[in-house]
C-alpha positions in Angstrom: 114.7 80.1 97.9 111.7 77.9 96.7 109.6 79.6 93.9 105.8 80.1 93.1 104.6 77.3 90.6 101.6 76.5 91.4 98.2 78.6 90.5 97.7 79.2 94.3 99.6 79.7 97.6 97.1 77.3 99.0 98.8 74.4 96.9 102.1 75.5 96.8 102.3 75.4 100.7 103.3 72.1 101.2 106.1 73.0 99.0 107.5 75.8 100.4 106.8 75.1 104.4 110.3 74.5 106.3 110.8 71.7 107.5 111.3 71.0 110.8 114.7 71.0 111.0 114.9 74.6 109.5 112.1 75.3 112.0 114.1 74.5 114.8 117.3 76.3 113.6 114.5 79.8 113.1 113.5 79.5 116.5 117.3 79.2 118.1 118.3 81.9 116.3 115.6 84.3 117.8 116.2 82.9 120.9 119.5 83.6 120.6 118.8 86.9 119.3 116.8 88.1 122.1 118.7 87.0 125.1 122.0 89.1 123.0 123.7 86.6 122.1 126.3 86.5 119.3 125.0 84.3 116.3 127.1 81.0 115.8 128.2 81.1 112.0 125.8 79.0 109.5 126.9 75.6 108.7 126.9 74.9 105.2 124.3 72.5 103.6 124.2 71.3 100.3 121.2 72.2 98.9 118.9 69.1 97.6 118.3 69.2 94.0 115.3 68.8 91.9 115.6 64.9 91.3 115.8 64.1 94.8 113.5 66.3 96.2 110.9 64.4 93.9 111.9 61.5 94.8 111.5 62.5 98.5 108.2 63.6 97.2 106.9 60.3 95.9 108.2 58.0 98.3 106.1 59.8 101.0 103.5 59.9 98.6 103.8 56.1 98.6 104.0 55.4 101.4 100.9 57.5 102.4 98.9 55.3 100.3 100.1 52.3 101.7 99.4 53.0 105.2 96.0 54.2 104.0 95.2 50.6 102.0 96.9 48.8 105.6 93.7 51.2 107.4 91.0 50.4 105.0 91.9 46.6 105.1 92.4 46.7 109.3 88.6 48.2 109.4 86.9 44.8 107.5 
């Protein structure tokens, strides 16, 4: 479970939204769940931890930017 550390819930969203793989495993399971269908058991993940989820963080974060400077430069 991801915890509240930001002031707000507005920017603490990005944070805490699944991603899209947990997304897709929600929505199979409801699907699951409402044609009655028995639930397949949960694989198990390891969880990230801190470190790498920054790093994650950062590399998208960097790689945002660049993009944004290859835009800027494309439009002059």
């Amino acid at each position: 479970m991801k915890i509240l550390h930001h002031a707000s819930l507005e920017s603490q969203a990005i944070y805490t939204r699944p991603s899209a793989e947990e997304a897709n495993r929600m929505l199979q399971k409801a699907d699951r769940r409402m044609r009655g269908l028995p639930e397949p058991p949960e694989p198990e993940r390891p969880k990230p931890n801190a470190g790498e989820e920054l790093a994650q963080l950062l590399l998208a974060e960097d790689r945002a930017k660049s993009d944004r400077k290859r835009q800027s430069r494309r439009r002059k």
